[in-house]
N, CA, C and O atoms as a GROMACS GRO file, in nm:
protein
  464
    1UNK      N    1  -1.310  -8.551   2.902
    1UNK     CA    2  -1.323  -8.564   3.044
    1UNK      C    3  -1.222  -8.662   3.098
    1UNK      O    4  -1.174  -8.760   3.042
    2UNK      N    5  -1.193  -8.603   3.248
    2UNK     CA    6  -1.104  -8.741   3.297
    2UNK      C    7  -1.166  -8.894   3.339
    2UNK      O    8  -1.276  -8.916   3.388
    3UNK      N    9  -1.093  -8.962   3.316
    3UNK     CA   10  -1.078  -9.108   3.375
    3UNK      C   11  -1.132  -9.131   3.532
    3UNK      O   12  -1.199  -9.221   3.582
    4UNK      N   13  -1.080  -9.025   3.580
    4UNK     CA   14  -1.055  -9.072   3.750
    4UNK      C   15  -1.227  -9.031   3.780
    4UNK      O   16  -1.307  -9.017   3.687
    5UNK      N   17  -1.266  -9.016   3.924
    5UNK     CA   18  -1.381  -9.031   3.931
    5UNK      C   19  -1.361  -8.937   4.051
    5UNK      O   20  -1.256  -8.924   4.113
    6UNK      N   21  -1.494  -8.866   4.078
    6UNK     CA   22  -1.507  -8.765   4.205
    6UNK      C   23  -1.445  -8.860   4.353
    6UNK      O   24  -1.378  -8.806   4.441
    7UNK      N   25  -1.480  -8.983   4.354
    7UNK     CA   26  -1.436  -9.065   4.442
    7UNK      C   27  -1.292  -9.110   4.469
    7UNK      O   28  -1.259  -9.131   4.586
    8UNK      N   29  -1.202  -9.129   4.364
    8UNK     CA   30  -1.098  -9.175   4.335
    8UNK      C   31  -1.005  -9.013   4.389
    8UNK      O   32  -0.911  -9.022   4.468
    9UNK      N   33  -1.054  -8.858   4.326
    9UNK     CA   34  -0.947  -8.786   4.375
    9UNK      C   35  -1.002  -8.744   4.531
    9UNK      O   36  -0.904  -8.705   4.594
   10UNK      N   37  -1.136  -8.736   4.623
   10UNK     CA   38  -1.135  -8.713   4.721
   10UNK      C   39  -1.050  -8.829   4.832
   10UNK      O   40  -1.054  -8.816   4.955
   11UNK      N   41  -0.978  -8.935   4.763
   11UNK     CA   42  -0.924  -9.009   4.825
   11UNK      C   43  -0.724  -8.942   4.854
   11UNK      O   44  -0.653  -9.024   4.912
   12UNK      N   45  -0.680  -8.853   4.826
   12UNK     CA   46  -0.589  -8.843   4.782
   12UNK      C   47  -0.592  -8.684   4.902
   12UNK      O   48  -0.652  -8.579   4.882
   13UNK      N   49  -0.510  -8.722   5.015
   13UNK     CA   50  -0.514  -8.630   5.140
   13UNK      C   51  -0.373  -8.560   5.171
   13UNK      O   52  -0.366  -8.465   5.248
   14UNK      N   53  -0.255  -8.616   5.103
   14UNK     CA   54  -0.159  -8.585   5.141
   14UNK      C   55  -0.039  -8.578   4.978
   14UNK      O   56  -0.049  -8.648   4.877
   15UNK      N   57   0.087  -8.448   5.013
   15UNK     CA   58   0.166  -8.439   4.900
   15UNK      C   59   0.284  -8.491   4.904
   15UNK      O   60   0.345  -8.480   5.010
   16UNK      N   61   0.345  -8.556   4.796
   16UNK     CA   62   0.470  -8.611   4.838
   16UNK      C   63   0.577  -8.478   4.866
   16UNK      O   64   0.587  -8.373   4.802
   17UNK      N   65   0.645  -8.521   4.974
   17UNK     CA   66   0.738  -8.442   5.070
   17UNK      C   67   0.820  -8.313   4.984
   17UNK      O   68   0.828  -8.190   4.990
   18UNK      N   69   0.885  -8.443   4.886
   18UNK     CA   70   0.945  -8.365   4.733
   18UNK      C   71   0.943  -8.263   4.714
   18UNK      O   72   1.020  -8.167   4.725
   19UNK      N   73   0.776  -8.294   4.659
   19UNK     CA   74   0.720  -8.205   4.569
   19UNK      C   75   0.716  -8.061   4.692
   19UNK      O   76   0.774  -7.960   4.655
   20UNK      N   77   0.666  -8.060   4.793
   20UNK     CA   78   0.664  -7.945   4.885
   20UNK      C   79   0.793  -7.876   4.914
   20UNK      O   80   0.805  -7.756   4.936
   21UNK      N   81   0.888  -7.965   4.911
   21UNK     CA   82   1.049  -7.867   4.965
   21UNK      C   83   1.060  -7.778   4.839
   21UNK      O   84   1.084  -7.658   4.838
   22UNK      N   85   1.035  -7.875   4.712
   22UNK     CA   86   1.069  -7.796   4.587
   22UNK      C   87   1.009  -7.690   4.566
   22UNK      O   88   1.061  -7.606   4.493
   23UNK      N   89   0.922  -7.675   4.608
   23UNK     CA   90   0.814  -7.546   4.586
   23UNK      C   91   0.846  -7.428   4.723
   23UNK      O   92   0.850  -7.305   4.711
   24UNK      N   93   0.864  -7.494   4.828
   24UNK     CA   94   0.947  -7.337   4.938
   24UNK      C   95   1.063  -7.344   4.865
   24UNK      O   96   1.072  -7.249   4.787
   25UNK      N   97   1.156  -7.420   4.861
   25UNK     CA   98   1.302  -7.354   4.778
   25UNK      C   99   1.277  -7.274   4.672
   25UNK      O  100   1.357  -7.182   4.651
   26UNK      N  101   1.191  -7.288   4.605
   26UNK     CA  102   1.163  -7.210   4.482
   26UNK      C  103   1.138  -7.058   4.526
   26UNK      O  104   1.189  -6.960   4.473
   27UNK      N  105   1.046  -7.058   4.636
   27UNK     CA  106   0.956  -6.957   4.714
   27UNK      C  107   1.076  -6.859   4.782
   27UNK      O  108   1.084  -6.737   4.771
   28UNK      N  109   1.176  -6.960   4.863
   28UNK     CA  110   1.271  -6.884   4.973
   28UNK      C  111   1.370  -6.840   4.864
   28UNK      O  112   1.443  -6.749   4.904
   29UNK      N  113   1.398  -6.887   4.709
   29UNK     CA  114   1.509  -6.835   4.635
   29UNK      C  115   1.480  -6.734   4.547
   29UNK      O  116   1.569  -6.669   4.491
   30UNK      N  117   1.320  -6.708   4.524
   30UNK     CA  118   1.258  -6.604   4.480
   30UNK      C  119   1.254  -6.492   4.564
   30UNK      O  120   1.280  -6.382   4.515
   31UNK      N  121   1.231  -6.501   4.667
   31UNK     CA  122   1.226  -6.422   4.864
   31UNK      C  123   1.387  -6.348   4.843
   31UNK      O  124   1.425  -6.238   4.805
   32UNK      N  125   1.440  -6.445   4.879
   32UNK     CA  126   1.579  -6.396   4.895
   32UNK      C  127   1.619  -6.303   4.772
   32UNK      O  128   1.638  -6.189   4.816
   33UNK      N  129   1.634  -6.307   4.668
   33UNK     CA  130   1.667  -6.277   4.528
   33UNK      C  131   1.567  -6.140   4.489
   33UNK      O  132   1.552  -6.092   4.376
   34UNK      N  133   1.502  -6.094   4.619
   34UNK     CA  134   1.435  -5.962   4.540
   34UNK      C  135   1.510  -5.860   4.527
   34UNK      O  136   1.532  -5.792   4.427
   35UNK      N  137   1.569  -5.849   4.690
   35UNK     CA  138   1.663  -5.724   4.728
   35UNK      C  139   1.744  -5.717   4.621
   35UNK      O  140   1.739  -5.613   4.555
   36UNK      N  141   1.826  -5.813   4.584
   36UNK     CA  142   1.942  -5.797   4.470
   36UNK      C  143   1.889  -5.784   4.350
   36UNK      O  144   1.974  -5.729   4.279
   37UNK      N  145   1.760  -5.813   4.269
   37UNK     CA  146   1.686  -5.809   4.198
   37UNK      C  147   1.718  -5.646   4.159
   37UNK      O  148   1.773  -5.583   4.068
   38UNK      N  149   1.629  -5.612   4.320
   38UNK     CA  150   1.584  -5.463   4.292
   38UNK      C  151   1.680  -5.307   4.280
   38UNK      O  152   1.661  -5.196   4.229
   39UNK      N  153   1.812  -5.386   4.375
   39UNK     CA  154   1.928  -5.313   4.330
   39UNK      C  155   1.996  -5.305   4.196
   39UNK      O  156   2.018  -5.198   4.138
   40UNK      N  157   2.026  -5.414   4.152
   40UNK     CA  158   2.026  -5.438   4.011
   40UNK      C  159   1.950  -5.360   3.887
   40UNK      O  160   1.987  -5.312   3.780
   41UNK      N  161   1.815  -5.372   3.961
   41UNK     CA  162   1.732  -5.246   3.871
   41UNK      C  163   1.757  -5.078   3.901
   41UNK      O  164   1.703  -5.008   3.816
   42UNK      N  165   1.805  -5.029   3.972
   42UNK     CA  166   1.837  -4.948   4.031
   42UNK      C  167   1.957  -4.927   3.981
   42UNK      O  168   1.955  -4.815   3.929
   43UNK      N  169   2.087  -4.989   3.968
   43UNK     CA  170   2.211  -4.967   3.952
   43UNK      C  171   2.188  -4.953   3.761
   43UNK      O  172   2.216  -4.854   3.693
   44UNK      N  173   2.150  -5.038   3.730
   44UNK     CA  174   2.083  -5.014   3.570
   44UNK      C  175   1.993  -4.848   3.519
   44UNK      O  176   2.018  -4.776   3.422
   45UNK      N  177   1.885  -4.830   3.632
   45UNK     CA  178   1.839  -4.722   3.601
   45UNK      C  179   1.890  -4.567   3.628
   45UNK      O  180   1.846  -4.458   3.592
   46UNK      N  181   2.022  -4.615   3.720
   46UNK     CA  182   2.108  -4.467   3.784
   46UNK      C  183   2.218  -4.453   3.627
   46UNK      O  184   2.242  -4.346   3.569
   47UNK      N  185   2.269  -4.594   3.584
   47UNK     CA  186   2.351  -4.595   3.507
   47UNK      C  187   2.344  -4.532   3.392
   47UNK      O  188   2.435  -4.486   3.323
   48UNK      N  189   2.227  -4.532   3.374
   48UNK     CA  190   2.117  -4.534   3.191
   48UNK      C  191   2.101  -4.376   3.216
   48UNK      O  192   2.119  -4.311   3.112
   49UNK      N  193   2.071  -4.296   3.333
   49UNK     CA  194   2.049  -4.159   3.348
   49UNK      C  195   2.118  -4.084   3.353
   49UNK      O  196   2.094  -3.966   3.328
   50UNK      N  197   2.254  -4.145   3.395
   50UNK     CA  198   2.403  -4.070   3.418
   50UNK      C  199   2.438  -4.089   3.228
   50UNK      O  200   2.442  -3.996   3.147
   51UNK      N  201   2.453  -4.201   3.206
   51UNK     CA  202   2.480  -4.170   3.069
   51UNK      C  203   2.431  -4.073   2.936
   51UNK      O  204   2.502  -4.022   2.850
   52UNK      N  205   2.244  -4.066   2.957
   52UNK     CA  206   2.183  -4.006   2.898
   52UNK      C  207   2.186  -3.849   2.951
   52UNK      O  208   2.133  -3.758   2.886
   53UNK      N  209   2.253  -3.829   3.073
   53UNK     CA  210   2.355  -3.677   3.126
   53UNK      C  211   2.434  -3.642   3.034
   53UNK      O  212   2.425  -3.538   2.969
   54UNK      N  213   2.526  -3.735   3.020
   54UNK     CA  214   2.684  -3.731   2.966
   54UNK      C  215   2.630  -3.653   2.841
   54UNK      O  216   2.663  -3.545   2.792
   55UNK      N  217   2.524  -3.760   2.802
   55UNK     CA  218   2.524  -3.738   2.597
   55UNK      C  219   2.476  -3.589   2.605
   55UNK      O  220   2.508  -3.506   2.520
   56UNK      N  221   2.427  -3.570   2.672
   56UNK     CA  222   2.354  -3.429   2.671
   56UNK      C  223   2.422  -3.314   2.690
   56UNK      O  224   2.393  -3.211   2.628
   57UNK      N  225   2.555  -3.325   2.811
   57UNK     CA  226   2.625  -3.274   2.819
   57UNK      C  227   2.712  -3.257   2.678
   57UNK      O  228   2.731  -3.142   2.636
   58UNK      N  229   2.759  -3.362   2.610
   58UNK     CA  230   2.859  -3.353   2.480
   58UNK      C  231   2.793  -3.274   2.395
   58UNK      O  232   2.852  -3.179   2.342
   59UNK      N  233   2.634  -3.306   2.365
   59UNK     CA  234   2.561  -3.227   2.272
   59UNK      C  235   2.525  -3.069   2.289
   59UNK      O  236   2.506  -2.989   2.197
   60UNK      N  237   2.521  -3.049   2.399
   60UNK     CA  238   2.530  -2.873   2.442
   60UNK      C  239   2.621  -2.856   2.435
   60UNK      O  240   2.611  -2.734   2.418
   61UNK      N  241   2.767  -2.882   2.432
   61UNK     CA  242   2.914  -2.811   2.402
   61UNK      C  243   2.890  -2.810   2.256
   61UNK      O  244   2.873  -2.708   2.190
   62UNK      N  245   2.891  -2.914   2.218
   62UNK     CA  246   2.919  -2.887   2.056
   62UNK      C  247   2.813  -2.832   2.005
   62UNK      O  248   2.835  -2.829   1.883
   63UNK      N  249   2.705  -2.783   2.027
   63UNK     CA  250   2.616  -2.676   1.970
   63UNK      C  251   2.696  -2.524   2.051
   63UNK      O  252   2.730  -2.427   1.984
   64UNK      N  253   2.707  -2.531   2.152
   64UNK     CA  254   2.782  -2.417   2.189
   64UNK      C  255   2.922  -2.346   2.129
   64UNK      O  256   2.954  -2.228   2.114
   65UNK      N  257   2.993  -2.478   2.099
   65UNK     CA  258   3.079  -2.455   2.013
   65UNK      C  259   3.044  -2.438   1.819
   65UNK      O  260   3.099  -2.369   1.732
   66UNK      N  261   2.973  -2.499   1.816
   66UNK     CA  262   2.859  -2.437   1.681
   66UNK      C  263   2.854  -2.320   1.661
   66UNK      O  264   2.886  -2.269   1.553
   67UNK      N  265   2.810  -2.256   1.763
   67UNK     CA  266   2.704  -2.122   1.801
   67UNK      C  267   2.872  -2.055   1.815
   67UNK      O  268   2.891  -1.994   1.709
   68UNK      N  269   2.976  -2.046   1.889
   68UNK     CA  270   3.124  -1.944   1.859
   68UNK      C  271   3.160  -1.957   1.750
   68UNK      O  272   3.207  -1.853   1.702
   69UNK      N  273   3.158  -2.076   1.662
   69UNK     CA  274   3.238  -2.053   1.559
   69UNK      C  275   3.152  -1.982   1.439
   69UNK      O  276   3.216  -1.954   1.338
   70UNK      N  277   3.041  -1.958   1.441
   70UNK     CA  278   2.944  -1.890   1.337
   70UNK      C  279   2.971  -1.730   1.398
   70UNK      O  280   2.930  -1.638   1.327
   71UNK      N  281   3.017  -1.707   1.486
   71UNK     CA  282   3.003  -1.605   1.506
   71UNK      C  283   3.133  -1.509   1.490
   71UNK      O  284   3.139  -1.398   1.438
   72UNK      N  285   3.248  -1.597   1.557
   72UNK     CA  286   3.387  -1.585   1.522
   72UNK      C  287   3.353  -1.577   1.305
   72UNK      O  288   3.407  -1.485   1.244
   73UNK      N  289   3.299  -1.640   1.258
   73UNK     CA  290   3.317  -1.592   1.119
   73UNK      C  291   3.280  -1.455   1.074
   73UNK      O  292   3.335  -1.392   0.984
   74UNK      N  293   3.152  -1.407   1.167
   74UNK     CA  294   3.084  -1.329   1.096
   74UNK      C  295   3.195  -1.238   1.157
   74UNK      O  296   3.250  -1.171   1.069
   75UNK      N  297   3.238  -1.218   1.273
   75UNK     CA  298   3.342  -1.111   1.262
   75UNK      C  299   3.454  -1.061   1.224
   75UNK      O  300   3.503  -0.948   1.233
   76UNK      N  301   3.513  -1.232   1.148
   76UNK     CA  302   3.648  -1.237   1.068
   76UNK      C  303   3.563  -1.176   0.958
   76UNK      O  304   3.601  -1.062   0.932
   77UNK      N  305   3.478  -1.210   0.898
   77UNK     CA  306   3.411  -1.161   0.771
   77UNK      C  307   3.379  -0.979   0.773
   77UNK      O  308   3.386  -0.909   0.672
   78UNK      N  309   3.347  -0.933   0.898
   78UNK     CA  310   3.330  -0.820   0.883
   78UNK      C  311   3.478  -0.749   0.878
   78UNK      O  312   3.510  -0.650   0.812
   79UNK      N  313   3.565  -0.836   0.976
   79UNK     CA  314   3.716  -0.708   0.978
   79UNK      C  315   3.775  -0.716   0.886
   79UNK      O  316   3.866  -0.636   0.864
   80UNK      N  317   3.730  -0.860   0.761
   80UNK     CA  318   3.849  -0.827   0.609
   80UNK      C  319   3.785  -0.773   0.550
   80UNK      O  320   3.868  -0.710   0.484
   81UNK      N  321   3.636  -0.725   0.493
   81UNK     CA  322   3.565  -0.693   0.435
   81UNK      C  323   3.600  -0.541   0.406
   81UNK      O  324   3.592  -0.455   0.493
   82UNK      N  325   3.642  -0.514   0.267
   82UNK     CA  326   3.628  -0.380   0.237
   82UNK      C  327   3.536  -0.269   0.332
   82UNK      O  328   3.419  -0.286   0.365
   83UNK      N  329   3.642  -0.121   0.376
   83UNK     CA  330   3.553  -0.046   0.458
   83UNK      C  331   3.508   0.044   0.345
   83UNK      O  332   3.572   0.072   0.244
   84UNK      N  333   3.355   0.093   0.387
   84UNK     CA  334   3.309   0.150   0.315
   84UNK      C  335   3.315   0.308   0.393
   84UNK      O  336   3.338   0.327   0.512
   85UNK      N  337   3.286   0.420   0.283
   85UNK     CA  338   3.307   0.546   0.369
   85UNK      C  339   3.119   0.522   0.460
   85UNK      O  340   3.018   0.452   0.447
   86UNK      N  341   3.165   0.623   0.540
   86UNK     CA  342   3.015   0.614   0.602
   86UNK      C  343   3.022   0.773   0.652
   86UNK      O  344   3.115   0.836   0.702
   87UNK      N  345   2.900   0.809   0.621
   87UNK     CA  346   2.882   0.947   0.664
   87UNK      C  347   2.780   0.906   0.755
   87UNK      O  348   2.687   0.826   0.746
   88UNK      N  349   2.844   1.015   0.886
   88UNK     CA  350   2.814   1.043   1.021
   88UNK      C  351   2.630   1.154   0.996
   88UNK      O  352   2.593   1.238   0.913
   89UNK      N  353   2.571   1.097   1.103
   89UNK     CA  354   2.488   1.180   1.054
   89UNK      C  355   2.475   1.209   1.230
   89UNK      O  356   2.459   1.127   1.321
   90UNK      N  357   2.489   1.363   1.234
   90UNK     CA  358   2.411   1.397   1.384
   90UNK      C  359   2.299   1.426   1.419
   90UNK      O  360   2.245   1.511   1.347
   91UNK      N  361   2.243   1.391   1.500
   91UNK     CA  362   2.108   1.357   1.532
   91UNK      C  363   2.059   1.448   1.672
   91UNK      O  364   2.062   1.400   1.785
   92UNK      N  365   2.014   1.589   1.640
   92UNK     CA  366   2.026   1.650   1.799
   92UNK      C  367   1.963   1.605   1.899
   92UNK      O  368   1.868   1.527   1.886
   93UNK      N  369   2.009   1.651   2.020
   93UNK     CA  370   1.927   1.570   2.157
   93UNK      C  371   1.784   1.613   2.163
   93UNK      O  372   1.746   1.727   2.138
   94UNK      N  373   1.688   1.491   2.207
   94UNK     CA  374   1.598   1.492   2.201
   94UNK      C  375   1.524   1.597   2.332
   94UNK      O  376   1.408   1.638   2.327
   95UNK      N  377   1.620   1.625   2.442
   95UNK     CA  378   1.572   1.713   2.533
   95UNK      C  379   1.652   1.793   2.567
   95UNK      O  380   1.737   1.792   2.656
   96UNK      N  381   1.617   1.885   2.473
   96UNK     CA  382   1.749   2.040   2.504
   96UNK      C  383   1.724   2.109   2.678
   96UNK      O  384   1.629   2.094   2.754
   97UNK      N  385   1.812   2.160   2.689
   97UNK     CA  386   1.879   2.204   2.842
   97UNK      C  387   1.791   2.352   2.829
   97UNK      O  388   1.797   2.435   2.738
   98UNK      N  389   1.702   2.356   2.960
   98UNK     CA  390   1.694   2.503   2.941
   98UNK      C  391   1.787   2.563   3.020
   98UNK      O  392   1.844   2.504   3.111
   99UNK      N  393   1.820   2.759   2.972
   99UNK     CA  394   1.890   2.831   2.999
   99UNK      C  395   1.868   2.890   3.136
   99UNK      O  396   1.760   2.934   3.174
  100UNK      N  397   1.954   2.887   3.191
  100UNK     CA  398   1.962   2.943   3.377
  100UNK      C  399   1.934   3.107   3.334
  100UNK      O  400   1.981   3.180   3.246
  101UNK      N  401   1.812   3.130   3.466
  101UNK     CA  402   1.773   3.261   3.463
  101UNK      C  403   1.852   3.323   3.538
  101UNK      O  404   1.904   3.254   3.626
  102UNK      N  405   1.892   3.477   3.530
  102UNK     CA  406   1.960   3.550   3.619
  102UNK      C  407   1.866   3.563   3.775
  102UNK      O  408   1.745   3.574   3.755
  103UNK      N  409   1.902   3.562   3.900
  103UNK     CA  410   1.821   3.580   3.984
  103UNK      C  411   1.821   3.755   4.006
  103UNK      O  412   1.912   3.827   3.967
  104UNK      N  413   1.715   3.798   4.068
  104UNK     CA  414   1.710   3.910   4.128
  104UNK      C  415   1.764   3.895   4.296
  104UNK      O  416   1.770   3.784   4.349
  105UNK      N  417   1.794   3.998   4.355
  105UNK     CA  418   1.821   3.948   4.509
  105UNK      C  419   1.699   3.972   4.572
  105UNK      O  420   1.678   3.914   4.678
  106UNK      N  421   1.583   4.075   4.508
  106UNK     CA  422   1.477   4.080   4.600
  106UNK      C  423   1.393   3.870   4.571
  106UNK      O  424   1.345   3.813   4.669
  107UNK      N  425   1.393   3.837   4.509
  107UNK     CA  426   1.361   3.722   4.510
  107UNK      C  427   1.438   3.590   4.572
  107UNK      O  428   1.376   3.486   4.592
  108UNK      N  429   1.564   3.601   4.596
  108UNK     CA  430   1.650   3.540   4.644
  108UNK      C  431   1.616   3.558   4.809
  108UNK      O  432   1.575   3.452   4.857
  109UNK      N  433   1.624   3.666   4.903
  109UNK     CA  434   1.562   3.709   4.977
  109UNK      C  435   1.460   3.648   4.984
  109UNK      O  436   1.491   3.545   5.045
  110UNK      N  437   1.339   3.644   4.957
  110UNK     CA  438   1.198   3.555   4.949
  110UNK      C  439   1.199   3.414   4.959
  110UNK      O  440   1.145   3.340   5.041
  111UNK      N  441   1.271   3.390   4.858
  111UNK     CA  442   1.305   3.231   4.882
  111UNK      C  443   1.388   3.229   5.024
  111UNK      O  444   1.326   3.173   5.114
  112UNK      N  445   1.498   3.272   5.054
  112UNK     CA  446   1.532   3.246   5.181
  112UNK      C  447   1.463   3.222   5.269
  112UNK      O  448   1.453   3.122   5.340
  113UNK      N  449   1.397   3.343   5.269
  113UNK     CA  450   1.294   3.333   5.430
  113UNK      C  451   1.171   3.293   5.410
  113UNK      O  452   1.090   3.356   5.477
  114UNK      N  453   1.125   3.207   5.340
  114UNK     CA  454   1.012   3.107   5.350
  114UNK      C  455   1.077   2.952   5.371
  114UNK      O  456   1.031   2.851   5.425
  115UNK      N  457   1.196   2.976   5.308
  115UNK     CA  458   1.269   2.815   5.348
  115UNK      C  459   1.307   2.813   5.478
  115UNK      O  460   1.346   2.703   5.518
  116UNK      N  461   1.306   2.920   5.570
  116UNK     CA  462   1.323   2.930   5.701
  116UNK      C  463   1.249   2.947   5.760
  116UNK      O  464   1.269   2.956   5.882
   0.00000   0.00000   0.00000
């Protein structure tokens, strides 16, 4: 427990001057210092996102470029590659054409004059 007595600190009404400027300067340099604070965080968090762009960007080319050159092989690989014979196999059409009927003219006639 303390020394001093309930009597001794209700005696004590006023702060030295000091001590009060030191504490708004502290207050007005904390005040002042947010805006730049908060840009600062901002210029850090635009920076960090643009970069983590970039990397992303480098890493999709060079998988893209990955992805041509596997493919550029398989086709150098197919055009030196011994040709083999290959027999053609024909395969008839799946929906043959039907054959045009001769018309009669008495039916030709008929059709005319109902389309009229």
């Amino acid at each position: 427990m303390s020394s001093t007595t309930k009597s001794e600190t209700a005696g004590i009404r006023s702060v030295n001057s000091q001590i009060t400027d030191a504490i708004t300067q502290s207050n007005s340099l904390i005040t002042g210092m947010a805006p730049a604070h908060s840009m600062a965080a901002l210029y850090q968090t635009m920076s960090q996102a643009m970069g983590t762009g970039a990397q992303n960007t480098v890493s999709n080319q060079q998988h893209a470029n990955t992805v041509g050159l596997a493919a550029l092989t398989q086709n150098l690989q197919l055009l030196l590659s011994p040709q083999r014979k290959q027999t053609i196999i024909h395969i008839p059409p799946a929906i043959v054409p039907e054959k045009r009927r001769k018309r009669n003219k008495k039916t030709k006639n008929i059709r005319t004059k109902e389309s009229k």
